[in-house]
C-alpha positions as protocol buffer text, in pm:
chain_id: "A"
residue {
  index: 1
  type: UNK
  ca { x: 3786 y: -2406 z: -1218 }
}
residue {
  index: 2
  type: UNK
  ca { x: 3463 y: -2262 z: -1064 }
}
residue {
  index: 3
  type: UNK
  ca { x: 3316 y: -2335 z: -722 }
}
residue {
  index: 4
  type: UNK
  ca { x: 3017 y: -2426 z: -694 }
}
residue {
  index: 5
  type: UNK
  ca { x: 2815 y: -2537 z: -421 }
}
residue {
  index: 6
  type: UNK
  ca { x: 2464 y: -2733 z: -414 }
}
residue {
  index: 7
  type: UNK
  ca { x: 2176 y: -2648 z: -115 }
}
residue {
  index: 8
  type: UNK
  ca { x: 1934 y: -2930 z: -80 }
}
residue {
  index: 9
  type: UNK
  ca { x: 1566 y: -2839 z: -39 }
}
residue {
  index: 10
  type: UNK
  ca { x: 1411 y: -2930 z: 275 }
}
residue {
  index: 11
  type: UNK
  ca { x: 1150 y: -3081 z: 64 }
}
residue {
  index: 12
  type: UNK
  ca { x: 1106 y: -3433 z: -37 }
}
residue {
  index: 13
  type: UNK
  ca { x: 1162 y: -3360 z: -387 }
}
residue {
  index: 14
  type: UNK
  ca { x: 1517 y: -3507 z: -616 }
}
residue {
  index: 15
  type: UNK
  ca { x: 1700 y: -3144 z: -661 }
}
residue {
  index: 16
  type: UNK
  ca { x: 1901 y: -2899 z: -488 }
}
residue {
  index: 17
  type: UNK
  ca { x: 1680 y: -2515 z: -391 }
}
residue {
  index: 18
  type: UNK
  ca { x: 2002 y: -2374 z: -475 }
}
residue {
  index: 19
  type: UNK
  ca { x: 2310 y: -2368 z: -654 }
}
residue {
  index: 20
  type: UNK
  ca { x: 2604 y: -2125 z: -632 }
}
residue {
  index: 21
  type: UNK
  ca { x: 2852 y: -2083 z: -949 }
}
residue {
  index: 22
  type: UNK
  ca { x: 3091 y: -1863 z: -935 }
}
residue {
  index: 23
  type: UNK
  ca { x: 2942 y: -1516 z: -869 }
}
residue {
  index: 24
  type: UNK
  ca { x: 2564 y: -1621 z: -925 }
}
residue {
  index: 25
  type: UNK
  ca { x: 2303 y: -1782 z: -743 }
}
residue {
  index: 26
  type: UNK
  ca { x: 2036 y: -2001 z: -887 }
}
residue {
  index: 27
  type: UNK
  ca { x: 1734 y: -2091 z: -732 }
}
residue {
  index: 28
  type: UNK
  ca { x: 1485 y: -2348 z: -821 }
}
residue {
  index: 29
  type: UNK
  ca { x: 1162 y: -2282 z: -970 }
}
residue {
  index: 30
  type: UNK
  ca { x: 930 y: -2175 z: -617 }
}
residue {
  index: 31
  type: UNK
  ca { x: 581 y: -2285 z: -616 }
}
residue {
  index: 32
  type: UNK
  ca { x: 322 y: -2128 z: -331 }
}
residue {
  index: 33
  type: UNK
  ca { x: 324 y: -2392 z: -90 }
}
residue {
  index: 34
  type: UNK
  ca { x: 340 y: -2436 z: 273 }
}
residue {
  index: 35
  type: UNK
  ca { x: 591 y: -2649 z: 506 }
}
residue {
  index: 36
  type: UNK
  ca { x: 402 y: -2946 z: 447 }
}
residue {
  index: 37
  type: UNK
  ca { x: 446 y: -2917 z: 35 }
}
residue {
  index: 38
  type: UNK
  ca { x: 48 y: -2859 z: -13 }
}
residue {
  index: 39
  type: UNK
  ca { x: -45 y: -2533 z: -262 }
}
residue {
  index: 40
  type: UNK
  ca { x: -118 y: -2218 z: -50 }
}
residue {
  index: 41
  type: UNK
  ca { x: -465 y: -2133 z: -140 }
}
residue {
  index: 42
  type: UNK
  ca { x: -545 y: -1837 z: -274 }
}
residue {
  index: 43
  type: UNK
  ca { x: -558 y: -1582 z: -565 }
}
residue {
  index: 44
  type: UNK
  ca { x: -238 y: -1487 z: -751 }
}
residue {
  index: 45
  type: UNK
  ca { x: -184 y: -1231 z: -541 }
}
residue {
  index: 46
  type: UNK
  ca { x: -187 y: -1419 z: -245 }
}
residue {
  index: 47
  type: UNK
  ca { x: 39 y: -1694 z: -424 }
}
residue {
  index: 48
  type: UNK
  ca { x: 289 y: -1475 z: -570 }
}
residue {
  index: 49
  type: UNK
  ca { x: 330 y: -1277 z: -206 }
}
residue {
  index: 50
  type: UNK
  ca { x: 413 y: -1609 z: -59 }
}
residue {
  index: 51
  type: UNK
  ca { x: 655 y: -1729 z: -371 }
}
residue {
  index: 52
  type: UNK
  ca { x: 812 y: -1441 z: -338 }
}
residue {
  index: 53
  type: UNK
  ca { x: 841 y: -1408 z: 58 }
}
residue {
  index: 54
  type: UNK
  ca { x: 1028 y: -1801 z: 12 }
}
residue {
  index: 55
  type: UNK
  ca { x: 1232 y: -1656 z: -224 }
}
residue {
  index: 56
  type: UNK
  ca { x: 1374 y: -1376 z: -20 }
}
residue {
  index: 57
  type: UNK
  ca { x: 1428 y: -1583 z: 246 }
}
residue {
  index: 58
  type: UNK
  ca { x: 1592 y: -1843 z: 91 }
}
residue {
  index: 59
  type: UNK
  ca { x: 1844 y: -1542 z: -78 }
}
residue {
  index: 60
  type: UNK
  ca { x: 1859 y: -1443 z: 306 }
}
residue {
  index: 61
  type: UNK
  ca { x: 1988 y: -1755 z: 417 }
}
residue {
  index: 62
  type: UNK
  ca { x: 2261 y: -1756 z: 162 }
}
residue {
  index: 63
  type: UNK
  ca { x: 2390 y: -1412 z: 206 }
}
residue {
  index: 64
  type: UNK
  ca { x: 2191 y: -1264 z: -64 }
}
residue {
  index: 65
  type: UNK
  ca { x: 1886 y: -1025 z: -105 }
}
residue {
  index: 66
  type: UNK
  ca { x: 1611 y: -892 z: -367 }
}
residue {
  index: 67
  type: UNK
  ca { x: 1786 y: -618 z: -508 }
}
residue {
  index: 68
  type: UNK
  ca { x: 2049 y: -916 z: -584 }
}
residue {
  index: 69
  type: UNK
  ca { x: 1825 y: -1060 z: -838 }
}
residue {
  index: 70
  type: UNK
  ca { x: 1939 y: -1000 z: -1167 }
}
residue {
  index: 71
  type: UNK
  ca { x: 1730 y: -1254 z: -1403 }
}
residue {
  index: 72
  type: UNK
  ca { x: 1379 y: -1393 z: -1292 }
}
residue {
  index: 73
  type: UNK
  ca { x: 1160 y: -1676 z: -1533 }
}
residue {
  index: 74
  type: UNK
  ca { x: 810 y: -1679 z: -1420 }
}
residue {
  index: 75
  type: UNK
  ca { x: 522 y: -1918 z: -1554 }
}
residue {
  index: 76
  type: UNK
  ca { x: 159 y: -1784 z: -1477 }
}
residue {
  index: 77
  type: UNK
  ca { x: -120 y: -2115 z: -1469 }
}
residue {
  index: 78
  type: UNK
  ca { x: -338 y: -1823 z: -1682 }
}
residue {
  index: 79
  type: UNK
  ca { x: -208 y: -1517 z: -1881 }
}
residue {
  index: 80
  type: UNK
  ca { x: -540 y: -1337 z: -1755 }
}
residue {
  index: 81
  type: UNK
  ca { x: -381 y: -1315 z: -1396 }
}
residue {
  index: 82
  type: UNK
  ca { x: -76 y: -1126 z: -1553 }
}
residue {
  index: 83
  type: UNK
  ca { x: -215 y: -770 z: -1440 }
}
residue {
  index: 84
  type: UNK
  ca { x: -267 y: -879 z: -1088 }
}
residue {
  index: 85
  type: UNK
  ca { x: 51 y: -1105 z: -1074 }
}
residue {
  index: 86
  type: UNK
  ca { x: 252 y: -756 z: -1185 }
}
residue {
  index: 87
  type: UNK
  ca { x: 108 y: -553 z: -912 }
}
residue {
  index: 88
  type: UNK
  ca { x: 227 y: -823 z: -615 }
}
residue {
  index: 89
  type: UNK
  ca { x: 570 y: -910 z: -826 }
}
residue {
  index: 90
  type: UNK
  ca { x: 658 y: -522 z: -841 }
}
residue {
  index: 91
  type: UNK
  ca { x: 670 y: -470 z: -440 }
}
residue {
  index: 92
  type: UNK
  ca { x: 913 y: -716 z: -398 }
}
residue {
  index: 93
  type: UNK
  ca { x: 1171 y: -569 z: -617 }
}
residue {
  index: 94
  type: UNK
  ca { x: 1131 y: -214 z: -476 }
}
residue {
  index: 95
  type: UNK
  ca { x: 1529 y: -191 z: -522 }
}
residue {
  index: 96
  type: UNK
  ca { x: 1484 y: -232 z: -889 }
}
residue {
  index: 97
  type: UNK
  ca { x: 1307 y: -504 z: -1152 }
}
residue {
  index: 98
  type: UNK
  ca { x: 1556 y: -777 z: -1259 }
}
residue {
  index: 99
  type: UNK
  ca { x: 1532 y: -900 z: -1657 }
}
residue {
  index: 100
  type: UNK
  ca { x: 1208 y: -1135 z: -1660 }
}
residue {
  index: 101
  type: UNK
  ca { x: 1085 y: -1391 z: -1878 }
}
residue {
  index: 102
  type: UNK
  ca { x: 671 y: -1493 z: -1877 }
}
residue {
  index: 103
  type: UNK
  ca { x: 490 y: -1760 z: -1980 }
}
residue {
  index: 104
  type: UNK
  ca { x: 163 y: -1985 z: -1923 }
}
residue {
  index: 105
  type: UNK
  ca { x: 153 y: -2323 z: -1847 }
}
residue {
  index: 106
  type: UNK
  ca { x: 2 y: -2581 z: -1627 }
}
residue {
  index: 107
  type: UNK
  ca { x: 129 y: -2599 z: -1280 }
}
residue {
  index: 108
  type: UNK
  ca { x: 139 y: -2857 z: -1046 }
}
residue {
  index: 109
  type: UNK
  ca { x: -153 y: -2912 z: -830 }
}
residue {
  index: 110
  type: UNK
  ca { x: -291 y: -2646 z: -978 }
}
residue {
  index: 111
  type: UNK
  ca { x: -72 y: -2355 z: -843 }
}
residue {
  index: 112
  type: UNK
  ca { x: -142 y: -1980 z: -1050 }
}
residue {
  index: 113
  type: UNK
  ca { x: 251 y: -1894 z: -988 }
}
residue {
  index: 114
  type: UNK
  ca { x: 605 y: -2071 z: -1019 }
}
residue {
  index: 115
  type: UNK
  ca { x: 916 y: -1807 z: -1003 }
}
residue {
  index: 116
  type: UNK
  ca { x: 1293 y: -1907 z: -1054 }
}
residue {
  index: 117
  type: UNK
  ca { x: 1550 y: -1655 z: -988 }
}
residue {
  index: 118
  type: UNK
  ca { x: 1951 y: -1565 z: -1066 }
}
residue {
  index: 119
  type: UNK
  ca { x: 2105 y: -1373 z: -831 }
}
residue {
  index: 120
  type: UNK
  ca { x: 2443 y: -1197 z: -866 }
}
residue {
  index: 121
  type: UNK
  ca { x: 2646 y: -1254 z: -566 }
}
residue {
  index: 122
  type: UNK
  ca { x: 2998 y: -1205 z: -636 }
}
residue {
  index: 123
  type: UNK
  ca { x: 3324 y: -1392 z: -660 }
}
């Protein structure tokens, strides 16, 4: 049987920021917001720097790191922003792109960027 263990989110919201299985690390989707939950303002440059800056730290906290990532699912509030969204995304996997996923939707409170990310941490 697998371990697994579950890391609950500082935030007042009903699921875990985390989840080990095995040798992988999930993380829940990360929107741009601050401590008090409110939506960073900004452009999606400004909002995928601070997804992304969460994310890393939250890897940090669990032994983990960027160039751990192997599988990332993003969801852009507009397809137009893609351009700009690659150019921020890109300099936080210096150590090499993981496989990605895109798509557009609506985001809550109107965020531009929502990333979720697998990382491979071994057995």
């Amino acid at each position: 049987m697998t371990a697994m263990t579950r890391y609950p989110t500082p935030l007042p919201v009903p699921f875990s920021k985390a989840v080990r299985a095995g040798g992988f690390l999930f993380l829940s989707g990360v929107l741009p917001m601050d401590a008090q939950a409110n939506i960073i303002a900004g452009d999606v440059q400004v909002q995928t720097r601070a997804v992304c800056e969460r994310i890393a730290l939250t890897l940090s906290e669990l032994g983990a790191e960027m160039a751990d990532v192997v599988r990332a699912t993003v969801w852009l509030g507009n397809l137009d922003d893609f351009a700009a969204f690659n150019e921020e995304y890109r300099k936080h996997f210096a150590a090499g792109l993981p496989a990605r996923s895109c798509v557009q939707t609506q985001l809550y409170k109107g965020a531009k960027v929502e990333i979720e990310v697998q990382a491979w941490v071994g057995d």
